[in-house]
C-alpha positions in Angstrom: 29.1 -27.0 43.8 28.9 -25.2 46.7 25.4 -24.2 46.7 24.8 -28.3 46.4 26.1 -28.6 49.8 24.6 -25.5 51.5 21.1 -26.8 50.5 22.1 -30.0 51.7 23.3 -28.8 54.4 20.0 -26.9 55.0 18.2 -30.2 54.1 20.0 -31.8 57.0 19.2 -29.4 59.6 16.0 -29.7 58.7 15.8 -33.0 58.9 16.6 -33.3 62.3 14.7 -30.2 63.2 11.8 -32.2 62.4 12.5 -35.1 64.0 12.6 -34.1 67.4 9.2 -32.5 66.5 8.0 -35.9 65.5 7.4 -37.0 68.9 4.3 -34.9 68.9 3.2 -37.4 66.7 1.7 -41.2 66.0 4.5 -43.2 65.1 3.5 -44.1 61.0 4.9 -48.1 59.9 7.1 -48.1 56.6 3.7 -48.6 54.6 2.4 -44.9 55.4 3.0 -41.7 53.6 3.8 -43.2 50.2 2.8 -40.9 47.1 2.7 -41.9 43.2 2.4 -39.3 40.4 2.0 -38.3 36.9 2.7 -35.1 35.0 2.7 -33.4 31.6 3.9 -29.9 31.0 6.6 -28.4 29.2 10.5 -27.6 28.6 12.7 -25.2 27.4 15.9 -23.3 27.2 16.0 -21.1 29.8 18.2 -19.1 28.1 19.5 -19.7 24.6 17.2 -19.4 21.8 13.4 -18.1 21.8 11.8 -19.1 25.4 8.6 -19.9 23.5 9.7 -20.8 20.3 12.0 -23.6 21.3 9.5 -25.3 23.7 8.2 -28.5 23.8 6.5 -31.4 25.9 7.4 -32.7 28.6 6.2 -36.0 30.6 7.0 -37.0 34.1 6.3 -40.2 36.6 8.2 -39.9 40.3 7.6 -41.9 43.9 7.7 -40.3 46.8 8.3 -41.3 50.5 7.9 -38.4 52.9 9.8 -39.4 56.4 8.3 -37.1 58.3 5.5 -34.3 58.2 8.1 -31.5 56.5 11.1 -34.0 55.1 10.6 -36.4 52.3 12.6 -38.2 49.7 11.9 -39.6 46.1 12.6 -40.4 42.9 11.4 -38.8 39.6 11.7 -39.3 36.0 11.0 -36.2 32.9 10.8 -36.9 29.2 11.4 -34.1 26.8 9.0 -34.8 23.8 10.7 -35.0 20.3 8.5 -32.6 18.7 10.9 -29.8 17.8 15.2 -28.7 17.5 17.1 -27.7 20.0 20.0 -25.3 18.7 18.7 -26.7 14.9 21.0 -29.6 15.7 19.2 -32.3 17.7 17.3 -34.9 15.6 16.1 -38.0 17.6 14.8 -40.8 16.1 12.4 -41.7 19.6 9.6 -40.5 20.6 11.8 -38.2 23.2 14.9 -35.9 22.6 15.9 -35.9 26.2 15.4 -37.6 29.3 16.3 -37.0 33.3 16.2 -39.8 36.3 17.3 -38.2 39.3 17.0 -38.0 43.5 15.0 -35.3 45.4 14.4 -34.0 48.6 11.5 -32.1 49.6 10.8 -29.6 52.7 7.1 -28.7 53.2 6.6 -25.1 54.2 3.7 -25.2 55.6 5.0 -27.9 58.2 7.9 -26.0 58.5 6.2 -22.9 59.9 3.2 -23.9 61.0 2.1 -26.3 64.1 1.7 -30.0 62.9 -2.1 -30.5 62.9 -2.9 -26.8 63.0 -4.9 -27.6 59.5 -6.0 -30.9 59.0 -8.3 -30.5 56.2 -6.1 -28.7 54.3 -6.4 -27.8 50.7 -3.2 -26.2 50.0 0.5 -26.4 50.6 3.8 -25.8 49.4 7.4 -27.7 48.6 10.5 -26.8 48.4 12.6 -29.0 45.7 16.2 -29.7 45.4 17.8 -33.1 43.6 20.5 -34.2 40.9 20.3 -37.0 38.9 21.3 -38.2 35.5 20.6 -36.3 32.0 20.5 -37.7 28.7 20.2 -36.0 24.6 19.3 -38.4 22.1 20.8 -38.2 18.6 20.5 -40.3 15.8 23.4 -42.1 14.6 24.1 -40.5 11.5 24.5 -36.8 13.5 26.4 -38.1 16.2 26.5 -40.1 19.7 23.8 -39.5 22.8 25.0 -36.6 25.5 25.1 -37.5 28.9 25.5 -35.2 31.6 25.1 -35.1 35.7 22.6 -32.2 36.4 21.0 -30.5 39.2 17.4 -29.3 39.9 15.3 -27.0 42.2 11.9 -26.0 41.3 8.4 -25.6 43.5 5.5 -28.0 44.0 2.2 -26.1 44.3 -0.3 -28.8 45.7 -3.8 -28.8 45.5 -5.7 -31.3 47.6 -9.4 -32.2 46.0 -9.8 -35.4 49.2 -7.6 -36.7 51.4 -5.6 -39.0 49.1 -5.3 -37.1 45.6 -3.2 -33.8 45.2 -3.4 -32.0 42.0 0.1 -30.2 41.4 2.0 -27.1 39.4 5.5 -28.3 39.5 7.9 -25.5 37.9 11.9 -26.3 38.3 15.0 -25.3 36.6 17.6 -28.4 35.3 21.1 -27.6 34.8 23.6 -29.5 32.8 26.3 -29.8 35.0 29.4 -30.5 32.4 28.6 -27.1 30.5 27.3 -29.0 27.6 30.1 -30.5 25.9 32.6 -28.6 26.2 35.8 -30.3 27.9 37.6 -29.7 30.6 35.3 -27.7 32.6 34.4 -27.6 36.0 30.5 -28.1 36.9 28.7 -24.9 37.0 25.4 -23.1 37.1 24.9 -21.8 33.9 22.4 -20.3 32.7 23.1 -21.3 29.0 23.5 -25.2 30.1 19.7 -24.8 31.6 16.1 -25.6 30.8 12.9 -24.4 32.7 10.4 -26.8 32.7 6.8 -26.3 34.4 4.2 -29.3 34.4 1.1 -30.0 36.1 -0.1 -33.4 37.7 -1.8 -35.8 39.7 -0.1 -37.4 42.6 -1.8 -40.3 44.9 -1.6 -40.7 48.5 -0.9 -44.1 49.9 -1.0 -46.0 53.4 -2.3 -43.7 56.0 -1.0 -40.1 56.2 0.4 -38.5 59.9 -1.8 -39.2 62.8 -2.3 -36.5 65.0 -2.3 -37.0 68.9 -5.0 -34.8 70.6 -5.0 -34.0 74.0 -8.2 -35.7 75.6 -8.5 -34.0 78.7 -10.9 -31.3 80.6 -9.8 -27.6 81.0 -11.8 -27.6 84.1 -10.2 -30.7 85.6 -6.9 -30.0 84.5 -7.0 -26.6 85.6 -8.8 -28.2 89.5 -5.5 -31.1 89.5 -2.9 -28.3 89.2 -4.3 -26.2 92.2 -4.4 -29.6 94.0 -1.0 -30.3 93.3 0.1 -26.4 93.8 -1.9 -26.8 97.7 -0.2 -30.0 98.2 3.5 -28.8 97.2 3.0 -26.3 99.9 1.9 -29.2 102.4 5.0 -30.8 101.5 7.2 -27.5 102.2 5.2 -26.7 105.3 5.7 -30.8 106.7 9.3 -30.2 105.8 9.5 -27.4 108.1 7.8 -28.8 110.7 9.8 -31.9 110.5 12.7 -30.0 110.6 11.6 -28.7 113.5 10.6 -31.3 115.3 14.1 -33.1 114.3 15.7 -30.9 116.4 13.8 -30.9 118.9 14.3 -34.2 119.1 18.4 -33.8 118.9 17.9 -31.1 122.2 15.5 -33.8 123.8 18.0 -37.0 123.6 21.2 -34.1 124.4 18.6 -33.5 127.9 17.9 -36.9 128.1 21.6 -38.0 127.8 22.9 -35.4 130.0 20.5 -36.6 132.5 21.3 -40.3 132.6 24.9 -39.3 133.0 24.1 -37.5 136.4 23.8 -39.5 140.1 20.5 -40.3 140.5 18.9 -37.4 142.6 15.4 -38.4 145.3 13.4 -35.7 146.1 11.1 -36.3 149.2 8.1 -33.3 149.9 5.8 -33.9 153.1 2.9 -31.3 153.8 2.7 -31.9 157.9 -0.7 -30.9 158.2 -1.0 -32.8 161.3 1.6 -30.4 163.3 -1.0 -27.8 162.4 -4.2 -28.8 164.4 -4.2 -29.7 168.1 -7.2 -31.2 169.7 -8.4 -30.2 173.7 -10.4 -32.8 174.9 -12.9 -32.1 177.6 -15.3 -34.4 180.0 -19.0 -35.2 179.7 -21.2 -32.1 180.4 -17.8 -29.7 181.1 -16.3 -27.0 179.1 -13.3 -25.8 181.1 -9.8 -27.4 179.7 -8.6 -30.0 182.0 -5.2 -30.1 183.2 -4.4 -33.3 181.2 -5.0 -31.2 178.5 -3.8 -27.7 178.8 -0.1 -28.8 177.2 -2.0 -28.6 174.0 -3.5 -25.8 174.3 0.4 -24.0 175.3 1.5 -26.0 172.1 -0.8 -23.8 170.2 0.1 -20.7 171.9 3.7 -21.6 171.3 2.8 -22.1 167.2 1.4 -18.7 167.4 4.4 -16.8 169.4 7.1 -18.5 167.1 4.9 -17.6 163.6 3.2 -13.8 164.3 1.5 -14.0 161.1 -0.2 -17.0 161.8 -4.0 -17.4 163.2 -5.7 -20.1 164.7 -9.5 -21.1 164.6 -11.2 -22.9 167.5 -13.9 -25.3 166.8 -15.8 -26.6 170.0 -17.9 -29.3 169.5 -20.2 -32.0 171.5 -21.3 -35.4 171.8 -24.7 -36.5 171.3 -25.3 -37.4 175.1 -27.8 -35.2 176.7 -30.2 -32.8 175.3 -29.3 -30.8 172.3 -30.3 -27.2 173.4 -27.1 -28.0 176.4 -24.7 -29.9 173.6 -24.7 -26.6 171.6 -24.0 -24.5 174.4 -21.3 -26.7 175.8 -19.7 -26.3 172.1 -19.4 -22.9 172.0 -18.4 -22.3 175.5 -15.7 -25.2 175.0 -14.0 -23.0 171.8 -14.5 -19.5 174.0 -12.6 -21.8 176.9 -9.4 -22.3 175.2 -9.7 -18.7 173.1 -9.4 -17.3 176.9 -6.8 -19.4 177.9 -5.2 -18.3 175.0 -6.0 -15.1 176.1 -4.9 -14.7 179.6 -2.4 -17.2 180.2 -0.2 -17.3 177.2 -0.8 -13.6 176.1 -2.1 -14.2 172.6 -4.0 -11.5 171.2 -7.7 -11.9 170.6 -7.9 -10.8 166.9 -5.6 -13.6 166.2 -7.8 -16.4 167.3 -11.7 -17.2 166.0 -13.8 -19.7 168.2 -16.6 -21.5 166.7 -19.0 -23.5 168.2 -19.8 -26.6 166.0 -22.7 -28.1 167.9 -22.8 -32.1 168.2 -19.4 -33.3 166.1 -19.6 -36.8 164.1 -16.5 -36.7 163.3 -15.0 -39.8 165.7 -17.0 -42.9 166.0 -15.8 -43.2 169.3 -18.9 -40.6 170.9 -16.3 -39.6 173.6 -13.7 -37.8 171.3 -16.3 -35.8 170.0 -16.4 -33.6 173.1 -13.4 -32.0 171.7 -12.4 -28.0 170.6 -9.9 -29.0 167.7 -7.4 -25.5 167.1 -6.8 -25.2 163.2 -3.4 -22.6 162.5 -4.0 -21.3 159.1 -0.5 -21.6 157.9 0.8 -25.2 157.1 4.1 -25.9 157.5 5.9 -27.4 154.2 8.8 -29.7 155.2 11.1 -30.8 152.3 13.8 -33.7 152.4 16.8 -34.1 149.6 18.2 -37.1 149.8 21.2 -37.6 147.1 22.4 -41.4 145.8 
């Protein structure tokens, strides 16, 4: 008994072994993977008596179901042939001496170890069989009443596949008669004695449509060009999350600045360049070039520049209107810039390599002609004056 419920245990296992590896396949309707089949062979005691001598034939018929592409179910039905004694006791008056109906379940071994599809033209596989059913001896009613008995049965079907829907198969098994064969009071056994072996050969037909198959459709090529796509763009994705990251906080530092900032008093910074303190113009009359008296407080405003910055210089550009002839404009010019480079000089003690005079020739510079008789002193450094004013 309890080798009934280790291979049903095993049975079960393997059941639902395969079907989480069913998913691999086409989903079949209730119609599909139907089989009907007929045998003939023979039976005999597997051990009492002569093996050959007490052997006789045997007929079969069973349906078939298989649930999935390693686990099916069905039922069968084998006729002993009343064509000889068993024991020199048994004397039927049928056409049979002994009969068994029983339940099966099957495990395919070539589905079980191999990948489903891996040979779809097959020609050849293997079953595992285990069942029990009902057994029955036939005696006429002058020797005594029929036996019946609860037996078990494992054998192995050997299939053959000519097409796609007809298998030819060897089917040998072993039956054993569970009760040990009238005798009382006993507990069910396996017993060799209480046993036949029975081997028969058939045909079995396939109906409704076996297991589909899904094959991948797809390119090598293409598959193998989408998964370096997606490879480059997971490292976009890590790289953009970086950078975000980054830029996240510098955005957090950013709004800490920008609140710390709106929390101070408001702060106006005013920065004047005076180049105007910087140049001083000497203007001079119409055909003269010594500085006039009106002017010479511009020329000591330059020499006071230059005494209060040492590092400073000053360039003196003389310059002329356009009134009289030109050959005289450019020589009052230059002797205009050489008249306040030697005031410079002389009066206010300046020294000479400090001070460059130019003469400019006729200036354009005013539109009023009379300012253009001018010698305008540049100082080379400007002054930067810078005002803070808080709020």
């Amino acid at each position: 008994m309890k080798k009934i419920i280790l291979a049903a245990a095993v049975l079960a296992g393997t059941a639902a072994s395969m079907s989480a590896q069913e998913l691999t396949l086409q989903k079949p309707s209730f119609g599909d993977n139907w089989s009907i089949g007929v045998e003939g062979g023979v039976t005999t005691p597997l051990t009492q008596g002569p093996f050959f001598g007490n052997m006789r034939g045997l007929v079969g018929l069973h349906v078939q179901k298989q649930l999935t592409p390693v686990f099916g179910l069905g039922v069968e039905g084998l006729w002993g042939i009343n064509t000889s004694n068993w024991k020199g006791s048994q004397h039927s008056s049928l056409a049979f001496d002994s009969s068994y109906v029983g339940a099966y379940g099957s495990v395919n071994l070539w589905n079980l170890f191999l990948p489903y599809g891996a040979q779809p033209n097959r020609v050849f596989d293997m079953d595992v069989v285990a069942g029990a059913g009902w057994g029955h001896l036939y005696y006429q009613k002058s020797e005594g009443h029929d036996w019946n008995s609860f037996d078990t049965k494992v054998g192995l079907n050997f299939n053959f596949y000519p097409c796609k829907n007809v298998a030819i198969q060897i089917k040998p098994s072993v039956i054993w008669d569970m009760s040990d064969s009238h005798t009382k009071n006993s507990s069910a056994s396996y017993n060799g004695h209480n046993a036949t072996f029975n081997l028969t050969a058939g045909v079995s037909v396939l109906l409704g449509n076996g297991f589909t198959y899904l094959e991948p459709n797809y390119n090598l090529d293409e598959l193998a060009a989408l998964n370096a796509q997606v490879n480059a763009l997971r490292g976009d994705l890590d790289a953009a999350s970086v950078a975000l990251a980054a830029t996240t906080a510098d955005n957090a530092a950013l709004a800490a600045q920008l609140e710390a900032c709106q929390n101070q008093a408001p702060v106006v910074v005013k920065q004047n360049t005076d180049i105007l303190s910087t140049v001083r113009y000497v203007n001079f009359a119409l055909g003269r070039y010594n500085v006039p008296a009106d002017q010479q407080p511009n020329v000591a405003a330059v020499a006071s520049y230059l005494k209060n910055h040492p590092e400073a210089k000053v360039v003196v550009k003389g310059y002329a209107s356009q009134d009289g002839p030109e050959d005289v404009n450019i020589r009052l010019a230059n002797q205009r810039a050489e008249s306040v480079k030697n005031m410079l000089i002389n009066k206010y003690g300046i020294k000479a390599d400090r001070i460059q005079a130019e003469g400019q020739g006729i200036g354009h510079m005013f539109e009023e002609e009379s300012w253009n008789r001018v010698a305008v002193c540049i100082l080379d450094n400007a002054p930067v004056t810078t005002t803070t004013v808080s709020k």
